[in-house]
FIVO-257753 format. One record per atom (N, C-alpha, C, CB): y, x, z; residue number from 1; atom name. Coordinates in steps of 0.001 Angstrom, whole numbers, plus 500000, padded with zeros to 6 digits. Glycine has a CB too. Layout:
- Y | X | Z | NUM | CA .
...
***
This chain:
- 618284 | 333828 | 707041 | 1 | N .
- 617026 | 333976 | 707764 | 1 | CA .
- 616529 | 335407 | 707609 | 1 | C .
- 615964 | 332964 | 707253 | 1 | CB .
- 615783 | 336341 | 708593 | 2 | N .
- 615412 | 337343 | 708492 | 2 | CA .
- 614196 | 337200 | 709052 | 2 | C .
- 616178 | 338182 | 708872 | 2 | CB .
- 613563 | 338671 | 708531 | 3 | N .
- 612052 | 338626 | 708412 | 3 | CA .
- 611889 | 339614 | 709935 | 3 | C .
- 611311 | 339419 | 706648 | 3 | CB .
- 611069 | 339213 | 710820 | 4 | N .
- 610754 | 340041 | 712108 | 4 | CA .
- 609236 | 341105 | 711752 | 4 | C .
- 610427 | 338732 | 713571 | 4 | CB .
- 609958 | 342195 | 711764 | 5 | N .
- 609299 | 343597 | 711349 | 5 | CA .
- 608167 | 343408 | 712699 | 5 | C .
- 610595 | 345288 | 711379 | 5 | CB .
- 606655 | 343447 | 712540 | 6 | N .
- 605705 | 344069 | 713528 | 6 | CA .
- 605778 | 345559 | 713643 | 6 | C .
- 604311 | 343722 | 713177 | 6 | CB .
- 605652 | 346241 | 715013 | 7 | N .
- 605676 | 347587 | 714770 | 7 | CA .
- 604272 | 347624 | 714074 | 7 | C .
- 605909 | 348541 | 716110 | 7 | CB .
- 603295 | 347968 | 713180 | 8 | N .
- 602552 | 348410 | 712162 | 8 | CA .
- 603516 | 348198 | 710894 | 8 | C .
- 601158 | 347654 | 712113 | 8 | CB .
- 604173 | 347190 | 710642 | 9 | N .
- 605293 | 347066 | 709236 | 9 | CA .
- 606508 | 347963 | 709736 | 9 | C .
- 605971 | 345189 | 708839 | 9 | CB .
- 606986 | 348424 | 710538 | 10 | N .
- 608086 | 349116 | 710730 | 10 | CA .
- 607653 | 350596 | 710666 | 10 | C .
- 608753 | 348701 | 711997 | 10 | CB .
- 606311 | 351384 | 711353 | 11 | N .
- 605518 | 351810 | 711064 | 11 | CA .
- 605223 | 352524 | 709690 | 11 | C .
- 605007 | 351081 | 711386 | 11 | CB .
- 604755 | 351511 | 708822 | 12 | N .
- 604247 | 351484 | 707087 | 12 | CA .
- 605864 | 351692 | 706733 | 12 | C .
- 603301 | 349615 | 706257 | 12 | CB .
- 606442 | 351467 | 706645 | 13 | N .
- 608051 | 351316 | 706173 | 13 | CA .
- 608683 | 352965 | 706400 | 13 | C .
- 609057 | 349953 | 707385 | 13 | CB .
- 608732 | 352967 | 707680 | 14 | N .
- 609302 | 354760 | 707368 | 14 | CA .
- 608536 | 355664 | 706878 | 14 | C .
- 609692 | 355592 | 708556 | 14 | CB .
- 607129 | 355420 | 707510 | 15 | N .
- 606263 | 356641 | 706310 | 15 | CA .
- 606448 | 356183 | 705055 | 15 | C .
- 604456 | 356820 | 706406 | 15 | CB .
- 606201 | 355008 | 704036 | 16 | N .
- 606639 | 354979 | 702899 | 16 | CA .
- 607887 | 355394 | 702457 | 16 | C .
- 606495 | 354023 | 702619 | 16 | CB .
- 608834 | 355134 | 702942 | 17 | N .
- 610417 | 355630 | 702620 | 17 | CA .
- 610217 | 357234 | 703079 | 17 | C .
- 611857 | 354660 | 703725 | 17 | CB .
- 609980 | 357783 | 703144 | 18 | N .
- 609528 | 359361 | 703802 | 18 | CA .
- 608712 | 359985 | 702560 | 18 | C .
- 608331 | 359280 | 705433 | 18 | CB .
- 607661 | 359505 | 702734 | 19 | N .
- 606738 | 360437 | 701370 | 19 | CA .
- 607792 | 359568 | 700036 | 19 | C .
- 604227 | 359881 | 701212 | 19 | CB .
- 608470 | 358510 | 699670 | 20 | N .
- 608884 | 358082 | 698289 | 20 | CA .
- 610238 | 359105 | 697818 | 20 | C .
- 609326 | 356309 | 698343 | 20 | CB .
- 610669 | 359408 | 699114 | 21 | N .
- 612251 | 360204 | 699103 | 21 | CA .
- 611710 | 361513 | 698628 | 21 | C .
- 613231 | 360391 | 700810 | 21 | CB .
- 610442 | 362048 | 699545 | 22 | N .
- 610110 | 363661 | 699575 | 22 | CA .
- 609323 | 363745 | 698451 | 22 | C .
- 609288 | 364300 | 700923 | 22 | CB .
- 607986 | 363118 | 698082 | 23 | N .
- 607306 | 363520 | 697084 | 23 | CA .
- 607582 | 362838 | 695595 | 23 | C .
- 606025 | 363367 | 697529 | 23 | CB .
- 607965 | 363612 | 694981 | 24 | N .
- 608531 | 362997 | 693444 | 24 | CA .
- 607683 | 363323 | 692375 | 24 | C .
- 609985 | 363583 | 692953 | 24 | CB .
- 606728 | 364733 | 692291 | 25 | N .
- 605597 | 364307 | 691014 | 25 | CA .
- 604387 | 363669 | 691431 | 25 | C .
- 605030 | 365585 | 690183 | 25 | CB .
- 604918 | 362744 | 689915 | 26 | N .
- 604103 | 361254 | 689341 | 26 | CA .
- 602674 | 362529 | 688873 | 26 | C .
- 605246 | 359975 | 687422 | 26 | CB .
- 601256 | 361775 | 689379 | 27 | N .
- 599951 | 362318 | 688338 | 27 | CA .
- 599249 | 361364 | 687597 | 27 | C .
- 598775 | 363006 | 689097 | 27 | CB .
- 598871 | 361472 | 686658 | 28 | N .
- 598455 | 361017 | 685597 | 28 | CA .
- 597246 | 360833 | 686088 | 28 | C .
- 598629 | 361725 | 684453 | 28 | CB .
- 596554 | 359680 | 686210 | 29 | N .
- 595319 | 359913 | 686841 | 29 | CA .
- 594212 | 358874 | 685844 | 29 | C .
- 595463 | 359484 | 688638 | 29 | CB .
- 593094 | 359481 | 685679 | 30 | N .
- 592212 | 358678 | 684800 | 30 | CA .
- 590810 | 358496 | 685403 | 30 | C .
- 592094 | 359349 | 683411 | 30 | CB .
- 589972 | 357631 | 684956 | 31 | N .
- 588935 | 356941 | 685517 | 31 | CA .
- 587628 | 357779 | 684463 | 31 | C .
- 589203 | 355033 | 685374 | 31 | CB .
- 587292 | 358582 | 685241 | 32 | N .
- 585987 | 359813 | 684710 | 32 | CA .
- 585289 | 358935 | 684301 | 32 | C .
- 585058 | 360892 | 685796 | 32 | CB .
- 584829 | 359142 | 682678 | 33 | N .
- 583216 | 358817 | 682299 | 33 | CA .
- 582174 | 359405 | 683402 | 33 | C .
- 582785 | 359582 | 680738 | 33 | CB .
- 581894 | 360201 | 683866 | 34 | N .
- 580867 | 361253 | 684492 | 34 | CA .
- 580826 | 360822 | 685890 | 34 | C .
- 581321 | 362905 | 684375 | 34 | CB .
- 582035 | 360321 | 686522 | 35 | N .
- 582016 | 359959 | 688067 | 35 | CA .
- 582373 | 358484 | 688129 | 35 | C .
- 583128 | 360874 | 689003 | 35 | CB .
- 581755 | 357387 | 688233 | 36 | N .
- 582021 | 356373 | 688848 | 36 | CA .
- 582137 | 356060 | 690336 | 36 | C .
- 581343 | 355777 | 688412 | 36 | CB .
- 583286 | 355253 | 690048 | 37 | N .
- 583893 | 355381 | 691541 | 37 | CA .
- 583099 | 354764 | 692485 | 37 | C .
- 585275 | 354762 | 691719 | 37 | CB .
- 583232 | 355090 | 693647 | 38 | N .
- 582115 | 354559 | 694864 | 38 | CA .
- 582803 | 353792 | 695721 | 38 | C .
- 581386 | 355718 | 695805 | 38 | CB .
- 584008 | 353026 | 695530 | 39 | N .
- 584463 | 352117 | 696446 | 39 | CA .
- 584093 | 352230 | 697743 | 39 | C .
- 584174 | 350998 | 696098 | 39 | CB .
- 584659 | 353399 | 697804 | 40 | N .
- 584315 | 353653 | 699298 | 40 | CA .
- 585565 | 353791 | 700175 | 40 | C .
- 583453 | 354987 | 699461 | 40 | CB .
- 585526 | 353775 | 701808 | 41 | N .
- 586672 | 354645 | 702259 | 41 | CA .
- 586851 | 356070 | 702940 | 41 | C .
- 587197 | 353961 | 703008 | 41 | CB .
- 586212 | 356672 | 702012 | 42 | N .
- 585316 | 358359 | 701799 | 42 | CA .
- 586056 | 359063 | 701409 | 42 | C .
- 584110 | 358643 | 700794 | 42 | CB .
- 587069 | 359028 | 700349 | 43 | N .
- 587619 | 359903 | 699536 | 43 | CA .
- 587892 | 361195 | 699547 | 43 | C .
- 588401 | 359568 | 699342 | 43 | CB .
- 588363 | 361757 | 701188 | 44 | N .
- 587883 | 363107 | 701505 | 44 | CA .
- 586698 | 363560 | 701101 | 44 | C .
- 587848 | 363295 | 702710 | 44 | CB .
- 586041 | 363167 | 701821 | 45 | N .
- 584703 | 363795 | 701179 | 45 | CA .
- 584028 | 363671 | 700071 | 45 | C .
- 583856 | 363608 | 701758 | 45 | CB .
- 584091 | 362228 | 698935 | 46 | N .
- 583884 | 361902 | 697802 | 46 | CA .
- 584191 | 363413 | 696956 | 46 | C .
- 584758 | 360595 | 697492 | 46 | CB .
- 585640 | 363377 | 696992 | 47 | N .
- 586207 | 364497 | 696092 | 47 | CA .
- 585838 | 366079 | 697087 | 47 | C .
- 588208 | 364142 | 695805 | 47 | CB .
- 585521 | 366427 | 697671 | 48 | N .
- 585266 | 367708 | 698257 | 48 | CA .
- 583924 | 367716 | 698043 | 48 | C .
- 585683 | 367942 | 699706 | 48 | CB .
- 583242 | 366304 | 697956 | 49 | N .
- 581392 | 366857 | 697693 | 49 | CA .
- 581467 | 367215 | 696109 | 49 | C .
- 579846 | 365260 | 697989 | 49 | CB .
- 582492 | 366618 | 695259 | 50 | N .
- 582418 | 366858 | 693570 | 50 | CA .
- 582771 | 368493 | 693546 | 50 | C .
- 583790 | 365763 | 692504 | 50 | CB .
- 583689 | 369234 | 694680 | 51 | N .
- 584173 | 370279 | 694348 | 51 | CA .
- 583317 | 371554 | 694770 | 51 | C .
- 585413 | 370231 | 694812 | 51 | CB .
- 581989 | 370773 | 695882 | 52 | N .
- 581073 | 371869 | 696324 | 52 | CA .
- 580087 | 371363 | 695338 | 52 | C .
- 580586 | 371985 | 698008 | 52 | CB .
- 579710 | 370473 | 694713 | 53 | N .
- 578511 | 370213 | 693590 | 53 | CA .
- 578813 | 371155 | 692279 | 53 | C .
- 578481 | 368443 | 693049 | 53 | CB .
- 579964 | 371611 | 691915 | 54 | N .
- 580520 | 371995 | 690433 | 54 | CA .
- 580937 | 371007 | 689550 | 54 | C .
- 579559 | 372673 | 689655 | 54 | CB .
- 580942 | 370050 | 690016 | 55 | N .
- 581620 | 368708 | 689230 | 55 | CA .
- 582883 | 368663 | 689163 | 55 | C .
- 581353 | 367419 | 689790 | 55 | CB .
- 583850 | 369259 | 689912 | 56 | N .
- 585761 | 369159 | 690247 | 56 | CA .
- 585777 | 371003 | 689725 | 56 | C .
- 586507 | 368689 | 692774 | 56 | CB .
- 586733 | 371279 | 689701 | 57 | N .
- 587387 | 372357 | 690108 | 57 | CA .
- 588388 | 372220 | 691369 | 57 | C .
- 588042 | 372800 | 688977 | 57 | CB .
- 588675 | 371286 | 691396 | 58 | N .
- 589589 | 371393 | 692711 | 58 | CA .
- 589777 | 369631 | 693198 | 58 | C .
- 591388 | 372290 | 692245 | 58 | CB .
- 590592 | 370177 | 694820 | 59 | N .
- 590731 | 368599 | 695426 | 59 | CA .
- 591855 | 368550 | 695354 | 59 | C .
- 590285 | 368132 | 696838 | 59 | CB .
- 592744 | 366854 | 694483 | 60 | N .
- 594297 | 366837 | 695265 | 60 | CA .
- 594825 | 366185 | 695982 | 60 | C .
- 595183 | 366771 | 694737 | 60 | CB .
- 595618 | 366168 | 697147 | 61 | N .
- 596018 | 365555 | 698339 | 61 | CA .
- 597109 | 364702 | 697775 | 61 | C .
- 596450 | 366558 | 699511 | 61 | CB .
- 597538 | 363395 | 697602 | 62 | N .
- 598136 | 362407 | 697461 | 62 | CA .
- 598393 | 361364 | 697820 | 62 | C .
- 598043 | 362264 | 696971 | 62 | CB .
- 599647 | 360379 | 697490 | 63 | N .
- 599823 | 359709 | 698263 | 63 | CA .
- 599879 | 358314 | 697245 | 63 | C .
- 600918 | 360214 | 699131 | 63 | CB .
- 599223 | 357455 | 697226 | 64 | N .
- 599294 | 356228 | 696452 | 64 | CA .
- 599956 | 355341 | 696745 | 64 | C .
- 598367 | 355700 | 696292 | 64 | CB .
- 601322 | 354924 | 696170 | 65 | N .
- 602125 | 353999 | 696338 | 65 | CA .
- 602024 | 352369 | 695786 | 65 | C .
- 603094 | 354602 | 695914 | 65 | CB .
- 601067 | 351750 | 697097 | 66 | N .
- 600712 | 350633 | 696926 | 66 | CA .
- 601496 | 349344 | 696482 | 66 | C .
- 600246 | 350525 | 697846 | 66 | CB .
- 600869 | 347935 | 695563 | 67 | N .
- 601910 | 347450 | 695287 | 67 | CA .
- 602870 | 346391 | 695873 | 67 | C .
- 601647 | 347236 | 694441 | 67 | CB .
- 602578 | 346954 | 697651 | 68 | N .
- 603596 | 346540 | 698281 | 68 | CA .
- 604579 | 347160 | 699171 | 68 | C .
- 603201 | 345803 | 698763 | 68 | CB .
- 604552 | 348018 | 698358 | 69 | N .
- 605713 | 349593 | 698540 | 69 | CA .
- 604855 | 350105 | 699891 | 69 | C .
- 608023 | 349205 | 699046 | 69 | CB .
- 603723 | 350189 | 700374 | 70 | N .
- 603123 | 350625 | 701474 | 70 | CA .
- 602518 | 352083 | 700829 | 70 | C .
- 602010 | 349470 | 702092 | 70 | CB .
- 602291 | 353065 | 701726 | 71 | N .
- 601536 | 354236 | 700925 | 71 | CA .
- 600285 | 354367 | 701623 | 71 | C .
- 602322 | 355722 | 700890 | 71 | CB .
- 599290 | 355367 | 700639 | 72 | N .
- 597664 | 355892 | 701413 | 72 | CA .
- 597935 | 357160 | 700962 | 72 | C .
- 595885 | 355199 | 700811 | 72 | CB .
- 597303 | 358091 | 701798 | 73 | N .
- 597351 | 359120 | 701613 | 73 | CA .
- 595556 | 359033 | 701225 | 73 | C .
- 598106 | 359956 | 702792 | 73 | CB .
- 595365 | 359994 | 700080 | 74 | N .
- 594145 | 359580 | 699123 | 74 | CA .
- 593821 | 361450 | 698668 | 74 | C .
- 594779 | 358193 | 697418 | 74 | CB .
- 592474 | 360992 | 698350 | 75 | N .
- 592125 | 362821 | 698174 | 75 | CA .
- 590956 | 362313 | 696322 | 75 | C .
- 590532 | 363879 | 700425 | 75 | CB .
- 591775 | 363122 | 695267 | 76 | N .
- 590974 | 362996 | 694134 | 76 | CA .
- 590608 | 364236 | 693723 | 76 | C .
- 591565 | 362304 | 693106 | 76 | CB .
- 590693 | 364170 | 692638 | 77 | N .
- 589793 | 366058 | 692085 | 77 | CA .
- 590301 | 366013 | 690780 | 77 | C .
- 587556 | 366306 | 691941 | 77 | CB .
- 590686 | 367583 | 690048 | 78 | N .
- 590706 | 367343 | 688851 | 78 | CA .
- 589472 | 368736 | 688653 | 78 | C .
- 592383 | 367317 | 688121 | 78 | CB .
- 589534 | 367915 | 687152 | 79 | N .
- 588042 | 368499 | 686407 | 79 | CA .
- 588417 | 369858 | 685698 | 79 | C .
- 587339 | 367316 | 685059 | 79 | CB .
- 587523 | 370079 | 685198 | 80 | N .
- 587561 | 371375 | 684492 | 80 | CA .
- 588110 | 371559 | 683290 | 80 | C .
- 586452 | 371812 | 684330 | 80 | CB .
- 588757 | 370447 | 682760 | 81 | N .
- 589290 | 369785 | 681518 | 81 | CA .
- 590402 | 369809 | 682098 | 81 | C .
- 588786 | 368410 | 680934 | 81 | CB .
- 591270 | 369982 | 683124 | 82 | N .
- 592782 | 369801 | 683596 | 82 | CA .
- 593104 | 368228 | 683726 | 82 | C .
- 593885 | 370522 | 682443 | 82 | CB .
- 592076 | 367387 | 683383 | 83 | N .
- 592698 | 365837 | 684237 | 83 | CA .
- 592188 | 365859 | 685362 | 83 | C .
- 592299 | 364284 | 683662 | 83 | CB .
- 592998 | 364826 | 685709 | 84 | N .
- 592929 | 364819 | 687236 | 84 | CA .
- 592463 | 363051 | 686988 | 84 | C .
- 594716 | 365346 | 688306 | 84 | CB .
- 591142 | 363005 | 688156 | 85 | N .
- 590566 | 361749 | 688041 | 85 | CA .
- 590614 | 361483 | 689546 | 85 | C .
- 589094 | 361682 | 687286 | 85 | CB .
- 589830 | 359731 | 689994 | 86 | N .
- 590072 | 359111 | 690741 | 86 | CA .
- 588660 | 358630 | 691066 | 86 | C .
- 591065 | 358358 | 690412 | 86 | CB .
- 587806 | 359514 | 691837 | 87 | N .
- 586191 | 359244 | 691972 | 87 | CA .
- 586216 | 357759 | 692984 | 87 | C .
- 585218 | 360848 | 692904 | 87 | CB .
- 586959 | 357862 | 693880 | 88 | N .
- 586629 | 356443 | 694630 | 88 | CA .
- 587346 | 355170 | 694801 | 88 | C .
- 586470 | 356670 | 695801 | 88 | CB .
- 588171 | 355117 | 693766 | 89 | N .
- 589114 | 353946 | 693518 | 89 | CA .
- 588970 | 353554 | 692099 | 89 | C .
- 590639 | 354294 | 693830 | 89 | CB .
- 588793 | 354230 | 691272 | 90 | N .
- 588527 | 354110 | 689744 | 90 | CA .
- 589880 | 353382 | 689508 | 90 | C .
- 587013 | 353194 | 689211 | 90 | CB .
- 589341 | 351883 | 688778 | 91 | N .
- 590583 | 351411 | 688422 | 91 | CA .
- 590759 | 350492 | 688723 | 91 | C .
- 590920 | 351386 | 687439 | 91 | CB .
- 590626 | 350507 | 690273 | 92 | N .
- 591145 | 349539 | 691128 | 92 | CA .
- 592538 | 349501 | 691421 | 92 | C .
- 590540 | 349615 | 692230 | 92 | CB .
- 593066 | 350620 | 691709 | 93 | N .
- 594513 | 351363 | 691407 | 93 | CA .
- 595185 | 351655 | 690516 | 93 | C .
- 594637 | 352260 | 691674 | 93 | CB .
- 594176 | 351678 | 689578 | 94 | N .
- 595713 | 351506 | 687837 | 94 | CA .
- 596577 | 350941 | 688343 | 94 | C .
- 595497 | 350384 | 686155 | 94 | CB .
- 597832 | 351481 | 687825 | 95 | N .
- 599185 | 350453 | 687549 | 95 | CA .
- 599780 | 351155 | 689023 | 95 | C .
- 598863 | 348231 | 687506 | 95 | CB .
- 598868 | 351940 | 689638 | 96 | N .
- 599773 | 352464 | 690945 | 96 | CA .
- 600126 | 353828 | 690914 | 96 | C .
- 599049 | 352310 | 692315 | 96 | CB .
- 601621 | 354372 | 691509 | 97 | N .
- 602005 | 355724 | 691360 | 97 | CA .
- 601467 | 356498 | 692064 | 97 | C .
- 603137 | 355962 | 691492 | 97 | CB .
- 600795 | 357334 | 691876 | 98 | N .
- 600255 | 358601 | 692709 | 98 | CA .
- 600802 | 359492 | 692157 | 98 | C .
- 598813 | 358930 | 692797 | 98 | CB .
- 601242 | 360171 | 694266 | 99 | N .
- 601940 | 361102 | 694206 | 99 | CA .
- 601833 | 362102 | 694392 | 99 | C .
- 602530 | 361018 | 694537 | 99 | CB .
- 601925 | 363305 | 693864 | 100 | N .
- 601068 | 364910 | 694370 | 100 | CA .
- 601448 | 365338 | 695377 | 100 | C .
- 601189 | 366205 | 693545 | 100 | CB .
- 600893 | 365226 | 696310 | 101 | N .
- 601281 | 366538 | 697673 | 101 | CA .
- 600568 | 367444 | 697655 | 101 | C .
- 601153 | 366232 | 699206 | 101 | CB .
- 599679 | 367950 | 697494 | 102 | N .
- 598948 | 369299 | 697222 | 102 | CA .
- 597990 | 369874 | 696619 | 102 | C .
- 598668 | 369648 | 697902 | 102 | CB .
- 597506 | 370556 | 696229 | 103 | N .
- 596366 | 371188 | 695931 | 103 | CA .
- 595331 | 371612 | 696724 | 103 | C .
- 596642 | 372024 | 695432 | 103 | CB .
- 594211 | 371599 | 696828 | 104 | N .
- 593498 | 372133 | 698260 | 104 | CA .
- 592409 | 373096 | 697589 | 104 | C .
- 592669 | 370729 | 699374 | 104 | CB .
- 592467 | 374352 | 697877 | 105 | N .
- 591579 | 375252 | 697298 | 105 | CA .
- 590420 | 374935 | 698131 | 105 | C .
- 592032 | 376757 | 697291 | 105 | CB .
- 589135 | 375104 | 697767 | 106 | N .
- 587912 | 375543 | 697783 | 106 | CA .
- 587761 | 376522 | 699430 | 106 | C .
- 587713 | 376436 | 696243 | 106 | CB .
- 588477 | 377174 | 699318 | 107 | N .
- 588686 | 378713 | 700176 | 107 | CA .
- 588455 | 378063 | 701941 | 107 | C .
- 590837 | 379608 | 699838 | 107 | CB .
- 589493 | 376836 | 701712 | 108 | N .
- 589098 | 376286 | 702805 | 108 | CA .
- 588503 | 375750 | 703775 | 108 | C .
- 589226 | 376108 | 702833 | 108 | CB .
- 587790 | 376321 | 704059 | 109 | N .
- 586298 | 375504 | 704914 | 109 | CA .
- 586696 | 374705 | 706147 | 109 | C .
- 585047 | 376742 | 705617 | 109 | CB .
- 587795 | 373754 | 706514 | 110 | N .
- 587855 | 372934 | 707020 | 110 | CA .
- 586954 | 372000 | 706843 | 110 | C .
- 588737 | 372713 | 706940 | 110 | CB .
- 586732 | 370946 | 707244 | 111 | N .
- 585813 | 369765 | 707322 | 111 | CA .
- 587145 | 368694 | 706860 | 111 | C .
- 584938 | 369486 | 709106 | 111 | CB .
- 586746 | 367749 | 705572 | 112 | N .
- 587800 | 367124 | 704945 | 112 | CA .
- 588027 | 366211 | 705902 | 112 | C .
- 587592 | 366591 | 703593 | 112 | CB .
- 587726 | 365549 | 707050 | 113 | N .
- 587522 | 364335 | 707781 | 113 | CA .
- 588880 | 364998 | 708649 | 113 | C .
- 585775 | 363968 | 708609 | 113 | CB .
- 588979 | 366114 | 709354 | 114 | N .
- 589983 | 366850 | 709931 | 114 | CA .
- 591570 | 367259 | 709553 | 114 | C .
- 589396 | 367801 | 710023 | 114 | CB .
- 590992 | 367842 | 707532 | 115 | N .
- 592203 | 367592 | 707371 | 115 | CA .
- 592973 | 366719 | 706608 | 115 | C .
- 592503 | 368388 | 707189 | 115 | CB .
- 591977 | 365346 | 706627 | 116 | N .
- 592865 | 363848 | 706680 | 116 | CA .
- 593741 | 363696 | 707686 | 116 | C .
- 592022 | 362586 | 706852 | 116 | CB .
- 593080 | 363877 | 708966 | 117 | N .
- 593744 | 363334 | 710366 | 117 | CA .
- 595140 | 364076 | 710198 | 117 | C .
- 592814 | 363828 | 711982 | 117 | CB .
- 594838 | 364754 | 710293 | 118 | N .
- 596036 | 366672 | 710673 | 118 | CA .
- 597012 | 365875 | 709578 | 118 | C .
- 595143 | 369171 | 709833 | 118 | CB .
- 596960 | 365575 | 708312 | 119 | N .
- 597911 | 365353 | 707104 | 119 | CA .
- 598331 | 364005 | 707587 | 119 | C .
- 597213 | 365393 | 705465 | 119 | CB .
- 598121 | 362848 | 707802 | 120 | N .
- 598197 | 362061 | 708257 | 120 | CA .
- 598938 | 362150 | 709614 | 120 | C .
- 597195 | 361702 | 708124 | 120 | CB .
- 599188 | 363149 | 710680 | 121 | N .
- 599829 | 362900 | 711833 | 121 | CA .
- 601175 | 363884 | 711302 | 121 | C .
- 598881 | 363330 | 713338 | 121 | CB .
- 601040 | 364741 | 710728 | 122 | N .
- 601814 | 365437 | 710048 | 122 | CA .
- 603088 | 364471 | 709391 | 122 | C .
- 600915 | 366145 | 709066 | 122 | CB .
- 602642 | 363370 | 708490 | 123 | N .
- 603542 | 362743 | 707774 | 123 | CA .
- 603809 | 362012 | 708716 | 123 | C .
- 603259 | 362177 | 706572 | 123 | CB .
- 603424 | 361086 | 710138 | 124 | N .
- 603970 | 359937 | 710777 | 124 | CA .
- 604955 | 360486 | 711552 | 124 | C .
- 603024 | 359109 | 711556 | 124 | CB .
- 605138 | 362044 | 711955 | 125 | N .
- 606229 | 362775 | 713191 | 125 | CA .
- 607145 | 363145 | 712022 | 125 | C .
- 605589 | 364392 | 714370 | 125 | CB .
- 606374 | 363688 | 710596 | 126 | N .
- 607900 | 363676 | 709557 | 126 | CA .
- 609149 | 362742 | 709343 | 126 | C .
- 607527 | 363608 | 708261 | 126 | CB .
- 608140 | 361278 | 709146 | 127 | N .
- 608611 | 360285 | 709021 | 127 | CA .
- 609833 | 359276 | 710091 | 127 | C .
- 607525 | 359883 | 708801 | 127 | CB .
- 609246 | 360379 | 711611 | 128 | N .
- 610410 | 360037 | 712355 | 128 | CA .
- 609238 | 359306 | 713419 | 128 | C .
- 611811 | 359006 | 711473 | 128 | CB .
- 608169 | 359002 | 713246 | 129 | N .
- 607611 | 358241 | 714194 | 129 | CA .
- 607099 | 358988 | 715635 | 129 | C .
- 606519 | 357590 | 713483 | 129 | CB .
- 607122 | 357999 | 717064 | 130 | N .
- 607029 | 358871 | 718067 | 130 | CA .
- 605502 | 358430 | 718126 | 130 | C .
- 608088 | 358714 | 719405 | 130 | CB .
- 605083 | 359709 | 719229 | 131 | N .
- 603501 | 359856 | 719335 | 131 | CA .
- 602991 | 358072 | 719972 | 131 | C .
- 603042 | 361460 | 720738 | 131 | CB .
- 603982 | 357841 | 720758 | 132 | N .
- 603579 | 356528 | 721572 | 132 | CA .
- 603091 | 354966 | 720336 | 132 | C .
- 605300 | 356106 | 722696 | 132 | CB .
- 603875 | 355320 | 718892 | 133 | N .
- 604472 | 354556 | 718259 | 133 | CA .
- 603030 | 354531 | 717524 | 133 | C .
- 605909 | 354923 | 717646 | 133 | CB .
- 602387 | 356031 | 717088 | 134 | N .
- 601377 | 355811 | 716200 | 134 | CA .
- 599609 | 356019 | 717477 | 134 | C .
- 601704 | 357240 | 714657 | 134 | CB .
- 600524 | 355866 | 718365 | 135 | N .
- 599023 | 355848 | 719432 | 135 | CA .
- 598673 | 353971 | 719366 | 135 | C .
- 599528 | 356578 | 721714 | 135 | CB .
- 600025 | 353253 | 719512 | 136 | N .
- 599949 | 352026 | 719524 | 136 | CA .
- 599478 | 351121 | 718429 | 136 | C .
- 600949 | 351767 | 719826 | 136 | CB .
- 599908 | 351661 | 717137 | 137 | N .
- 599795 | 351303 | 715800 | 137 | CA .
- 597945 | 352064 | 715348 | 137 | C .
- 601419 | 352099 | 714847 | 137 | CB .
- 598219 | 352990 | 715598 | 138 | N .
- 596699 | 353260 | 715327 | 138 | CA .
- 597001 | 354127 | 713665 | 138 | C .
- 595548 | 351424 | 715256 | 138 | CB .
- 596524 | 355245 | 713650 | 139 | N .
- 596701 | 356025 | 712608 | 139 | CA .
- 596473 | 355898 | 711453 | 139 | C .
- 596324 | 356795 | 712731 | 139 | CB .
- 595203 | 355343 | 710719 | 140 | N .
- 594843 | 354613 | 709933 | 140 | CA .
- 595003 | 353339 | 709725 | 140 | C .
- 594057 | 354770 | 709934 | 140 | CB .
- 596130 | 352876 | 710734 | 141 | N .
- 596893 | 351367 | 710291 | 141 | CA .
- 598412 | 352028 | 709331 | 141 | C .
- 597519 | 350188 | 712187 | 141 | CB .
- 598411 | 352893 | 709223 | 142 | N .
- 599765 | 353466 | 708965 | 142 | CA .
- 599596 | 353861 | 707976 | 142 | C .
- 600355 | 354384 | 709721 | 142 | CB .
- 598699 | 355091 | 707439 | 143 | N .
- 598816 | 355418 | 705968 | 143 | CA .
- 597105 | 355399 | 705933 | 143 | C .
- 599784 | 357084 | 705476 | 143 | CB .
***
């Protein structure tokens, strides 16, 4: 018997196999005394408002490997102490691998809402997916 893939699971499947092949450092991520998480689905901006308040030193772009091999692409901050924490998931996500894709300096005055989208269409044409595929699926059904 076989399982019939929906395109959104066929979808989730090559971007996960895509960022698991390409991105390989694991971050250590811990749940800040100082920032409790806001269970939100903000995280761009969560962690970019900590880094314009003086609360972060910096934002990092990652990818959380959910525990049904599905990924999110997720934005945290590390502190001025060199950990790197998790303002809007806390430890709802323990026990899950996050994966580093970047660093995002300060310097950048993009609007974080923009360069979610941009990172996000970026990984679904990496991943092999056609424009028709994630117009149908819907972008935020995907990562």
């Amino acid at each position: 018997r076989f399982k019939v893939l929906t395109l959104q699971d066929y979808a989730k499947k090559k971007v996960a196999d895509y960022v698991t092949r390409t991105y390989k450092e694991k971050l250590d991520v811990v749940v800040s005394d100082k920032h409790m998480p806001r269970i939100n689905r903000a995280c761009h901006y969560n962690a970019d408002a900590l880094v314009e308040s003086g609360d972060a030193a910096c934002v990092i772009e990652c990818f959380i490997v959910n525990g049904d091999k599905s990924v999110t692409l997720h934005y945290i901050n590390m502190g001025f102490d060199m950990k790197v924490f998790d303002c809007t998931l806390g430890y709802r996500w323990s026990g899950c691998d996050y994966l580093l894709s970047k660093v995002i300096k300060r310097s950048v005055k993009k609007d974080p809402h923009d360069i979610l989208l941009e990172k996000k269409r970026e990984i679904c044409k990496l991943a092999g997916l056609s424009s028709l595929t994630i117009k149908l699926v819907g972008i935020h059904c995907i990562l």
